[in-house]
Phi, psi and omega in degrees: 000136152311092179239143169235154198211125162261166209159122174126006176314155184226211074257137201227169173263157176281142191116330183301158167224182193190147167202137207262174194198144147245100199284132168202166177250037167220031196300335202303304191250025199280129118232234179245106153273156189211163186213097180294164157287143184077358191263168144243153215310141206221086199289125191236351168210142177193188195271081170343070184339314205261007203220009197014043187273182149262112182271145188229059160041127170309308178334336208223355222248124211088342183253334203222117190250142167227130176200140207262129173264119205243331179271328126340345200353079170211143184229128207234153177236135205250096177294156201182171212353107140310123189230161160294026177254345195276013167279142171197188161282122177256151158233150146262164196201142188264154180050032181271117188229137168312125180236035171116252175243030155244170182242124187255191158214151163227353199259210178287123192271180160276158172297342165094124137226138217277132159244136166225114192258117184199150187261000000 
C-alpha cells in the first residue's frame, strides 16, 4: 500500500523561501499541487514523459525546484521567492505526468501542507 507524507509547511514573508518535502514507497513520478483558497486545485510540478525531466507551470517556473532522494524515496519542493499569491494548500501525488501545460495525477495524495506567504 502506498503512503505518502508531507511534511514542512511555514509561514514566510514575501521573498522567503521554504521546503516542503514528500515520503512515499511509490515516489518516482511524485508530483505537486497546490489549492489557494476559493481556487481549484492547480498542478504546478510533475514528470515529463517523453523527455524525463520536471515540467513546471509557468506560474512557479524559476522560482520552485522538485528534486528526489532515491535512497530516501523522498521528494522535496524547494520554493524561493516567494510570493502571497503562492499561499496555498500544497499536495503531493503519486503517479503524476505532463498533459501539455497541465500536471495531471492518478495515484495517491498527500494530507496537503498550508503555505503562507505575508508581510
Amino acid at each position: 500500500q502506498v503512503q505518502t507524507v508531507e511534511s514542512g509547511g511555514d509561514s514566510v514573508h514575501p521573498g522567503g523561501s521554504v521546503r516542503i518535502s514528500c515520503t512515499a514507497s511509490d515516489y518516482y513520478a511524485i508530483g505537486w499541487f497546490r489549492q489557494a483558497p476559493g481556487k481549484e486545485r492547480e498542478g504546478i510540478s510533475c514528470l515529463d514523459l517523453t523527455t524525463g525531466d520536471t515540467y513546471y507551470t509557468d506560474s512557479v517556473k524559476g522560482r520552485f525546484t522538485s528534486t528526489r532522494d532515491n535512497v530516501k524515496k523522498t521528494v522535496y519542493l524547494e520554493m524561493t521567492g516567494l510570493r502571497p499569491d503562492d499561499t496555498a494548500v500544497y499536495y503531493c501525488v503519486t503517479d503524476s505526468w505532463r498533459d501539455g501545460s497541465k500536471c495531471r495525477a492518478s495515484g495517491h495524495w498527500g494530507q496537503g501542507t498550508q503555505i503562507t506567504v505575508s508581510s
